[in-house]
N, C-alpha and C positions, 0 to 999 in steps of 0.2 A: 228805415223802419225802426219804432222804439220797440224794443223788446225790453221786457222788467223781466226778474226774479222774483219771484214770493214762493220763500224757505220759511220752512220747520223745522222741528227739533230731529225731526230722520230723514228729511229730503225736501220734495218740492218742485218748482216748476219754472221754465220759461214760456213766457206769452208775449204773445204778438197780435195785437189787435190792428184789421187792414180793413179797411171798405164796409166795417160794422161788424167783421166775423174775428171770432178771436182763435187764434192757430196755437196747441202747447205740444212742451216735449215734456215729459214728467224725469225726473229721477229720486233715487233712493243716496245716503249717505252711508254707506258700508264703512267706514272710517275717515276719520278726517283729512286723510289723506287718497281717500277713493270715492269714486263714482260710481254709480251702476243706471245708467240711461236706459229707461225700462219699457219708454210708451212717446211717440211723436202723435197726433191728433192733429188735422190740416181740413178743415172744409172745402166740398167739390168747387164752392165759389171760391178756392184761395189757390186752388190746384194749378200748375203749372207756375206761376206767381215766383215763384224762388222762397215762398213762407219757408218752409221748411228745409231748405238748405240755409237760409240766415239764423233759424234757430239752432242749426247744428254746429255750424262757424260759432255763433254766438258761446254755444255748449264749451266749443274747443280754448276758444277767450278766454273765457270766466276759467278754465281749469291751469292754462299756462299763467295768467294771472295770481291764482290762488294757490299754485304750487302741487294738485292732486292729477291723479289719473283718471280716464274713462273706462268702467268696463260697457260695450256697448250693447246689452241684450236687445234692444228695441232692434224688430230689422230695418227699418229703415236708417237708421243712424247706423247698423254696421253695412249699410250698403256704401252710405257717403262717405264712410271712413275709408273702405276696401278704394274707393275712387280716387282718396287724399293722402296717397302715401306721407305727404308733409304734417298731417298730424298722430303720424307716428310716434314723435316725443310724448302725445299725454292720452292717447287710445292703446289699451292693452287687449 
């Protein structure tokens, strides 16, 4: 699955376009060294699919990568965290 990023100047978003639906997780940039994951968005045609467990894997990526942390407001991404004790390192 490709997923991009298209960032702002205070946040932005991962998308994933599947089967013509496009799935995002929104977040905000609290500091350059934080996250605040605030909004996932998955259509009923993309549901069950794993869209949105690859955009949150993807989330966790980009932040071990990048060297910041997650705060993770959106519930669905603090559900898959509470699920993933392994990305404990970059989810606060």
């Amino acid at each position: 699955m490709d997923i991009r990023n298209d960032e702002g100047a205070s946040g932005g978003r991962y998308a994933a376009e599947v089967e013509g639906h496009e799935a995002e997780m929104t977040y905000s940039r609290a500091s350059p060294k934080l996250v605040i994951i605030d909004h996932t968005a998955v259509p009923d045609a993309l549901r069950g699919k794993g869209v949105g467990q690859a955009l949150a894997l993807h989330a966790v990526e980009a932040a071990r990568t990048g060297g910041w942390k997650i705060i993770p407001l959106c519930p669905f991404f603090k559900a898959q965290a509470q699920r993933h004790p392994e990305w404990k390192d970059v989810v606060n």
